[in-house]
N, C-alpha and C positions, 0 to 999 in steps of 0.2 A: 504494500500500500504506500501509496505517494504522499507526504504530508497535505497538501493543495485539496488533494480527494478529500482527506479525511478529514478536513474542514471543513470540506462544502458538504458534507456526509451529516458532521455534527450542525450546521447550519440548519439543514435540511428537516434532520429530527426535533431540533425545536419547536418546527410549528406545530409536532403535536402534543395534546394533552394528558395523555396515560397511558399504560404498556395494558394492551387484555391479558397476553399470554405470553408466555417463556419456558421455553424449553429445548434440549437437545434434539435432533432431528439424525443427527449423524454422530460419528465418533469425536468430531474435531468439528461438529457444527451447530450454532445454536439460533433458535427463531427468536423473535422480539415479534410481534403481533401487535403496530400500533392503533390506539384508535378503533380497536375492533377489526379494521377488514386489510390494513396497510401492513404487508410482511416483508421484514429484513431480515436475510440470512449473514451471520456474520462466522467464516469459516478458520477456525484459529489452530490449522496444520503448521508446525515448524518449517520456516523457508517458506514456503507457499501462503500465506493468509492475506484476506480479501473479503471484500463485501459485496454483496448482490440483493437484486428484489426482486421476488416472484411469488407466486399464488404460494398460500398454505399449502406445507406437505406434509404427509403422514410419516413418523419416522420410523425409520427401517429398523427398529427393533424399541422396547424399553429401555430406557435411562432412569437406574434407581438408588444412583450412589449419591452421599450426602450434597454432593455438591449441586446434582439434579434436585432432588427434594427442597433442598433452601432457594435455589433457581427460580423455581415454581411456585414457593410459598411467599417467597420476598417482593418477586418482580410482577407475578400476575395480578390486574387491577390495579396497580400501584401508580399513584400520580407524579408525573414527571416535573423534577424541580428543574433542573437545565442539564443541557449534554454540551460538553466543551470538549476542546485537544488541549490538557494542560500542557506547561511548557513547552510549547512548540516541539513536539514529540511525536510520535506515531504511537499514540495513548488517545482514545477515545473514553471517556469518561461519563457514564449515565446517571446522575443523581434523581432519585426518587424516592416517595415517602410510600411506605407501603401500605395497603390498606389494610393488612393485617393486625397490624401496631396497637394495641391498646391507646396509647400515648403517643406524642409525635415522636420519631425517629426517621432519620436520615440514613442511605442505607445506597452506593457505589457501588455499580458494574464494572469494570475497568477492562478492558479488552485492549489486551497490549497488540501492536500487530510489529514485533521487533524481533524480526528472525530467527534465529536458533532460540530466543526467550519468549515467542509468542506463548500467550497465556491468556486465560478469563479468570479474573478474582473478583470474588466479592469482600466489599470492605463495610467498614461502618462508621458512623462521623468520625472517627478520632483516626482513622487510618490502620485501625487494626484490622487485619485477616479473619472474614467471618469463613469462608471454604473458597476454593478453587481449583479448575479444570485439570490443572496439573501440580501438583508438590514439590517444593525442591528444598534438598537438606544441606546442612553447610557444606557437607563435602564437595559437591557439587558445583556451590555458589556462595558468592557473599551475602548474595540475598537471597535467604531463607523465606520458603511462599509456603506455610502452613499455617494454619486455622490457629488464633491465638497471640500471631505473633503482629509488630510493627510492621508496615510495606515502607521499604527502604525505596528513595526515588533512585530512578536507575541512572546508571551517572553516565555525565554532560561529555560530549563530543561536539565536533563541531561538521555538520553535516552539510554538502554540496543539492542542497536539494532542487528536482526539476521541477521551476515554474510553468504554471499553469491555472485555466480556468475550467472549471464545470459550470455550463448556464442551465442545464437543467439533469440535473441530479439524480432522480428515478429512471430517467429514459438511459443513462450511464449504467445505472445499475443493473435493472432490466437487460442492457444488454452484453455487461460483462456475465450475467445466469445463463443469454443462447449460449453466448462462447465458452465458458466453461462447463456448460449440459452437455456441449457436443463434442467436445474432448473427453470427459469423463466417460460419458456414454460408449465410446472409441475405444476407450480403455478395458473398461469393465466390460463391453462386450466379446473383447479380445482375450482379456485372461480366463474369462466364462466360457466360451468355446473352448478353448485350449487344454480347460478343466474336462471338459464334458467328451470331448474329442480323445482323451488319454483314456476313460471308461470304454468307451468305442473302439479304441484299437486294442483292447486287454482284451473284451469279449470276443473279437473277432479273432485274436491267438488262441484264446482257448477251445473257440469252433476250429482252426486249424490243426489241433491239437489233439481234439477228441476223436479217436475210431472209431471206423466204420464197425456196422455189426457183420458182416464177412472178416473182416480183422479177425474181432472177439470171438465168433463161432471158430473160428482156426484154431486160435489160441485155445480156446475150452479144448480142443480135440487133443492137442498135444501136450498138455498140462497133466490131461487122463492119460493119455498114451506115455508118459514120465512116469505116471504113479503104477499104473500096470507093469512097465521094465523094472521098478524100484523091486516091485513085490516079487518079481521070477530070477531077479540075481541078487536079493535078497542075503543071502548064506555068503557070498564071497565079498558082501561089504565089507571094511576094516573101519574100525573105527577114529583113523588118524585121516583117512578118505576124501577129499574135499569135491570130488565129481565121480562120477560111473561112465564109463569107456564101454560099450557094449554094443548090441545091433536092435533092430526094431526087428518087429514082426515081420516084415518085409524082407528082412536081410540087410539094411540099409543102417552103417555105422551113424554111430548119436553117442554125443556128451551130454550128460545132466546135471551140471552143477548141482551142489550143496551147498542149501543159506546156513549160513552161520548159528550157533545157537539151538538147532534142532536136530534131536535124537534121531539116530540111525533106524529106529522101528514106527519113527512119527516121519518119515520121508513123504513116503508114499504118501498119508492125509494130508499132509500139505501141501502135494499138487493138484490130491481132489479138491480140498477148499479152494484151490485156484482154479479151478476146472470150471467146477461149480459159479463161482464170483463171477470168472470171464463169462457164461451161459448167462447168466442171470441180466449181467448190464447190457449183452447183445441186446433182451426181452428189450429192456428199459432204453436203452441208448436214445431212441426217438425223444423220451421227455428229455431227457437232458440237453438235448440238442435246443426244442423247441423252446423250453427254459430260457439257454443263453441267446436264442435268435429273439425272443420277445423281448427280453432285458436289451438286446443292441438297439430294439427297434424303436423303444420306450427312449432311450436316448437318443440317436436318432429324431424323434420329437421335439425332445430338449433343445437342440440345435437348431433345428427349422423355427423353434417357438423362439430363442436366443436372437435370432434372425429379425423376427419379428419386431422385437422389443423397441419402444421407444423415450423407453426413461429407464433410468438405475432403479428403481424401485423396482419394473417391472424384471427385472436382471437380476434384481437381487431375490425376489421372490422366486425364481424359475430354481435358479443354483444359491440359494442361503450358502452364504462366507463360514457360516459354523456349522455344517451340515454332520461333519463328520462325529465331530465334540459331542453334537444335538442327539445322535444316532447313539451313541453310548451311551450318554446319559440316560437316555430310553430305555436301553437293551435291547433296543429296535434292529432286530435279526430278519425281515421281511417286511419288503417295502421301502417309500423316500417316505422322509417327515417333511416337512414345511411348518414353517408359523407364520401364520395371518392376523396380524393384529393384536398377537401372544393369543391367540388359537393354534392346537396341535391338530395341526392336517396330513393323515396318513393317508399315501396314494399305492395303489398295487402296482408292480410291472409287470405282471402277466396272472395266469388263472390260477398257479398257485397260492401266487400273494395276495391275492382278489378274495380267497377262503379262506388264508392265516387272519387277513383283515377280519372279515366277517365275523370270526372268532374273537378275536380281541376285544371288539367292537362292544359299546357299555349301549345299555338298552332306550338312554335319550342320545346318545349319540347320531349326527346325521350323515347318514347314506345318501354316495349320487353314484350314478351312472349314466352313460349317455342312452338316451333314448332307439330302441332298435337295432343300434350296433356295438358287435362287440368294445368293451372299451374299458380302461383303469376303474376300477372300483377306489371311489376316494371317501373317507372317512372323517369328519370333524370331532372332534373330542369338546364336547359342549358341558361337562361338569353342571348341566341343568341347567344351562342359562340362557337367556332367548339369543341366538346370533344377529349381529348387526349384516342387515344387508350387503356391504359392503364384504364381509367377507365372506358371504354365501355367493354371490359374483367374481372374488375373486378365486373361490376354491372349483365355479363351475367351469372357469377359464383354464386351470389348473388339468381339468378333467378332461378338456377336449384340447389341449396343449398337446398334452403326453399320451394321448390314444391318437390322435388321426391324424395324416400328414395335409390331405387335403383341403383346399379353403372350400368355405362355405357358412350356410346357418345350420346350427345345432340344437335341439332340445336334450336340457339336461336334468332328467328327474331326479329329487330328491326327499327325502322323508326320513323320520327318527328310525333308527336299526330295529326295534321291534316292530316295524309292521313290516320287516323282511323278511321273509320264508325261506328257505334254505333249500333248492329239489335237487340238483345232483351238481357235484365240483363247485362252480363258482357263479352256474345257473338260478336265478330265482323269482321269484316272486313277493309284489311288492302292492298296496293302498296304500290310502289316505297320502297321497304325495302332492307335492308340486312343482310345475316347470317352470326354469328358467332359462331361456333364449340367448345364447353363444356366439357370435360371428366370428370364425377364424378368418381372419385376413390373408391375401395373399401376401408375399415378397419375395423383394426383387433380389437377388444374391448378385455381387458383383465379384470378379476375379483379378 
């Protein structure tokens, strides 16, 4: 930030009368909501910090550490006494009286925008540290920024700074939010693919990976055909022995290794249990296959839907930055998690996880699926509380994302888990529901 800016910035916020709202919206970003409908984002990343104005945005996950809570308690409704740039600094400063206050109190936002020390502190008349965005201990610094302590003014240089004017202020702001929506957007779309493209090439190794069932019927046959030679030369094993040198039934010379670790009279059962195992996954080989090609294809989705996206939010909702973290903590071994709005939304990637769902699934919990066609069975975890629209839209988005690659409109029913019937795999039957209307969109991929 340009000292010039952040004057014309503080100029600007004086005309208004009181903050509605305050809160974190990102990790390093916070809303001021003036006036009720007037939003400034002020983004306090290290090296990079800046300000912009754009619509109210919902934030990409909860913010609930003490510095959010007094954030929220202090500055929402709180009447604004003045916002200045003290000592010609890159220090924006918000004084307001909070409405909270029994008594009058005085009570400073201070948003540093100074490089390597960018920071949000909250102070209180006297200049002591009520909490802040970031902490920092002597070792560190000379200036110590925790709850308690003096804020020490940061010391004087003498700085070349570029002149300049802002004659209208918002329309600046406004439009350093396209330019940094659509770099970030650029970003985050590119490490999200990248993310999602890496699942994508592991599945498809392990389809290149997995045997055919002619393979495994071979192998079943000669596994038997080992246990049978084990058992007819039997008498001349030794037991220092480490393979058998002998002929098949055929006439046809064969070596048969010895694994390690097993008795010379358990030989033989241990090529029938392999005999056996190789028969048995021939049967089965199809689901597993089918398994890992639904799992590609559900990703696959991901990326088409990725494509789509035209905000971080919507990016960050598709691929969550703690997906993995979120999944253990669950113990969530079948299926994606998602959280909408700190809603647990569990999606299936194919018809087994579609019935692990079902099973899990708590009895006001709500069920969707696409209407007609096969598709992810998605799951809300409603703890009995009515769902806000918003995320019943955005988890039916979610539902026809990661099922269908095709643009078009969609119907996507939904209804609480007990009025779902259960008739065969991940087949059912379902009342008392209702639809909501989906438009997957086309896009345009470029190379």
């Amino acid at each position: 930030m340009k000292l010039y800016e952040l004057q014309a910035i503080a100029k600007r916020l004086n005309d208004f009368s009181f903050i509605s709202r305050a809160r974190r919206v990102e990790d390093n970003t916070i809303e001021l909501v003036f006036d009720k409908n007037e939003s400034y984002f002020f983004t306090m990343t290290r090296g990079h910090s800046f300000v912009y104005k754009a619509p109210s945005q919902r934030p990409m996950q909860s913010y609930n550490a003490p510095f959010d809570t007094l954030l929220h308690s202090l500055l929402s409704a709180s009447k604004i006494l003045s916002v200045e740039v003290p000592g010609n600094d890159r220090i924006l400063r918000i004084k307001i009286a909070p409405k909270s206050s029994y008594k009058d109190k005085i009570v400073a936002l201070q948003l540093e925008f100074t490089g390597k020390n960018t920071n949000a502190i909250l102070l209180d008349e006297y200049g002591i540290i009520i909490e802040a965005l970031r902490h920092i201990d002597a070792q560190s610094s000379f200036r110590v920024i925790r709850p308690g302590v003096e804020l020490l003014d940061l010391p004087s240089f003498e700085r070349k700074e570029e002149e300049g004017e802002l004659s209208d202020v918002d329309r600046f702001l406004e439009e350093k939010y396209t330019l940094v929506q659509a770099q970030k957007l650029r970003e985050l779309k590119k490490q999200k693919l990248a993310a999602t493209q890496k699942k994508i090439d592991k599945l498809e190794a392990l389809l290149a990976q997995l045997p055919s069932e002619t393979q495994l019927e071979a192998q079943a046959v000669q596994y038997a055909n080992y246990a049978n030679l084990i058992l007819a030369n039997l008498y001349q094993i030794k037991a220092y022995d480490t393979k058998l040198e002998t002929y098949d039934f055929e006439g046809n010379q064969v070596s048969i290794p010895f694994p390690k670790g097993i008795k010379i009279n358990r030989l033989s059962d241990h090529y029938f249990n392999l005999s056996k195992r190789a028969r048995n996954k021939a049967k089965n080989i199809h689901i597993e296959k089918d398994n890992l090609e639904s799992k590609k294809a559900f990703y696959e989705n991901i990326c088409y839907a990725l494509q789509q996206a035209r905000t971080p939010y919507e990016l960050e909702l598709l691929v969550p930055k703690r997906a993995k973290s979120l999944r253990k903590k669950e113990k969530l071994k079948e299926g994606e998690l998602f959280w909408i709005e700190n809603y647990k939304v569990f999606v299936g990637r194919n018809s087994t996880e579609n019935q692990k769902l079902l099973q899990l699934a708590k009895a006001n919990d709500v069920w969707m699926h696409i209407r007609d066609i096969p598709s992810s069975h998605v799951i809300i975890r409603t703890d009995k509380q009515n769902l806000p629209e918003s995320v019943i839209r955005a988890a039916a988005k979610l539902c026809v994302d990661f099922s269908v690659k095709n643009p078009g409109d969609y119907e996507v029913d939904y209804t609480q888990r007990k009025f779902v019937k259960v008739q065969e795999g991940s087949n059912v039957l379902y009342n008392k529901y209702n639809t909501i209307h989906v438009t997957k969109e086309g896009v345009e991929i470029r190379v």
